[in-house]
C-alpha positions, 0 to 999 in steps of 0.5 A: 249481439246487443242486451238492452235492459229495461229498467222502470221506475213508479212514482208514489201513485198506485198502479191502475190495476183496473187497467193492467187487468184489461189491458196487460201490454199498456205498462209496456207499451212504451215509446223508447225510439229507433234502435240501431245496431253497432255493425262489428268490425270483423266480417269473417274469418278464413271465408267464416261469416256469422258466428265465428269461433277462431282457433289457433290456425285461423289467426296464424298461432302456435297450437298448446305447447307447440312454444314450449317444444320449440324452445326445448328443440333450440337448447338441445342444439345450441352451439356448446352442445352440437359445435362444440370440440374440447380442445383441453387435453388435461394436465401432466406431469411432464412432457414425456408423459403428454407425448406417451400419451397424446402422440397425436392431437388435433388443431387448437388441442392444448394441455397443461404440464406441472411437476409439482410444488416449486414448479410453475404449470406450462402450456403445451399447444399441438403443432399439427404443421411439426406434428409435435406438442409445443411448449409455449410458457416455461418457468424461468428454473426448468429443468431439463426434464420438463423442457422439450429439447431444440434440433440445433442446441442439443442438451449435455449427456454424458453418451454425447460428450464420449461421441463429440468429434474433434473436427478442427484439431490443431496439431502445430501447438506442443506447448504445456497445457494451461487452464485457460486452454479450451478442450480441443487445443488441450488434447492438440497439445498433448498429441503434438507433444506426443508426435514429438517424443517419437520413438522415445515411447515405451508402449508395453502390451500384454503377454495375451497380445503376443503369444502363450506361455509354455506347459509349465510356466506362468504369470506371477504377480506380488502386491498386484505387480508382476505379470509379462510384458513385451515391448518394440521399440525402434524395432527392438524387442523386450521383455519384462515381468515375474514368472513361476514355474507350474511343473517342473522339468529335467528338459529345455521348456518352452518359457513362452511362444510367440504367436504375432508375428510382428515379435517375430526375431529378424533373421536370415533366411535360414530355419533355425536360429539360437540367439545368445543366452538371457538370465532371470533372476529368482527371488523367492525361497530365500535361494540365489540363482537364475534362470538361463532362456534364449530366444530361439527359431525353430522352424515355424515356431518362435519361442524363448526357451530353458537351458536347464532343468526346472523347478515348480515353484521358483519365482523368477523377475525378468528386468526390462532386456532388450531380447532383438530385432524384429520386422 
């Protein structure tokens, strides 16, 4: 559309009023020439032609708001919030606690392990291929606590030490032990010094291992030192130790009865058997005397035996006596 403004301007003539009464249309009638209208660039739209009025689809646009829609559509769905894995377990205290409480992690999962002030923080990352949290920076002062431990070079424990074998032990050194000596030849030393000394040995055991005491006697001990023991050595049987008597008795008591039978007298093939007499001294109630007892076989029963009557509560010492011969 075209808007043509005709603008008139009058000179300081007065305006033939006579005329423009008989003739209204002579002020217009005004030659202005041959008007031509610009042709517009746009012939239709979508197959419009005329007027057109253009929407949002007729030119490919967004409708209103449809931008804003979009762009809220792409912050909900970009990577941090759809793709995105937290791999950062948190922090521990030590590595007991991360593994009580994350036995099993995913790939890229890693955590943090600090003790506490004067204790630098360590990075632990899982392992998915040993299925085991890794330790990856450790303070150079760690502990043993914190560090996880390796399959070959195991940490020092007490429990460890009690188990370790003594594969390699040498037995051909009897020399004296000396500091510089590392443990296993030490106690390769000591064995080997130990073989050689043979029958040399005195190894005393217990009453309990041997036998029982008989009815009416017991162990007796001073200041912590008494009780009864027996020994074989080359074969030999003996004996030593305090006794008191419990009850006393007018007839031969059992003193003790033996009850393993490697303490078992040698004898002939015979039921019974009287070995020679033995004595104990007494050396309580301020009173001298002794106490007469003989190793007897009496069918199936081997003993050491009274001669005499007895009175509860002597005390009598058995100094090491070689009583006989055994298996």
């Amino acid at each position: 559309m075209i808007n043509i403004v005709l603008e008139m301007h009058w000179s300081n003539n007065p305006i033939p009023l006579d005329q423009l009464k008989s003739d209204p249309d002579f002020i217009l009638d005004i030659p202005l020439g041959l008007f031509t209208s610009l042709e517009s660039p746009v012939k239709s739209v979508n197959g419009i032609t005329g007027d057109v009025i253009l929407n949002a689809d007729d030119v490919g646009a967004d409708q209103a708001g449809a931008a804003q829609a979009v762009l809220e559509t792409l912050d909900n769905q970009k990577l941090d919030k759809i793709d995105y894995v937290q791999h950062f377990r948190g922090l521990f205290s030590s590595y007991a606690a991360l593994t009580a409480a994350l036995p099993i992690a995913l790939d890229g999962d890693y955590a943090h392990i600090d003790s506490g002030s004067g204790f630098d923080r360590m990075s632990a990352i899982w392992d998915s291929d040993d299925s085991k949290w890794t330790v990856n920076a450790v303070n150079v002062g760690s502990n043993t606590d914190e560090v996880p431990e390796g399959s070959s070079n195991l940490y020092f424990t007490s429990d460890r030490v009690r188990q370790t074998t003594l594969m390699g032990l040498d037995l051909s050194d009897s020399n004296a032990v000396v500091t510089t000596d590392a443990i296993l030849v030490a106690i390769g030393k000591l064995q080997s010094q130990i073989n050689e000394m043979g029958s040399d040995v005195w190894n005393w055991v217990h009453y309990s291992e041997v036998g029982i005491f008989g009815s009416c006697f017991a162990e007796y001990f001073i200041n912590g030192i008494g009780g009864l023991y027996f020994c074989i050595k080359d074969n030999v049987l003996y004996v030593k130790g305090l006794i008191t008597v419990t009850t006393s008795a007018s007839t031969v008591q059992n003193i003790f009865v033996f009850q393993n039978a490697d303490y078992y007298i040698l004898k002939p093939d015979i039921l019974n058997v009287n070995l020679q007499y033995f004595s104990a001294q007494r050396i309580n109630l301020w009173l001298t005397g002794s106490l007469v007892y003989e190793y007897v076989k009496s069918g199936a029963t081997y003993a050491l035996k009274t001669t005499s009557s007895i009175t509860a509560g002597h005390v009598f010492q058995i100094l090491p006596t070689a009583l006989c011969y055994v298996n």
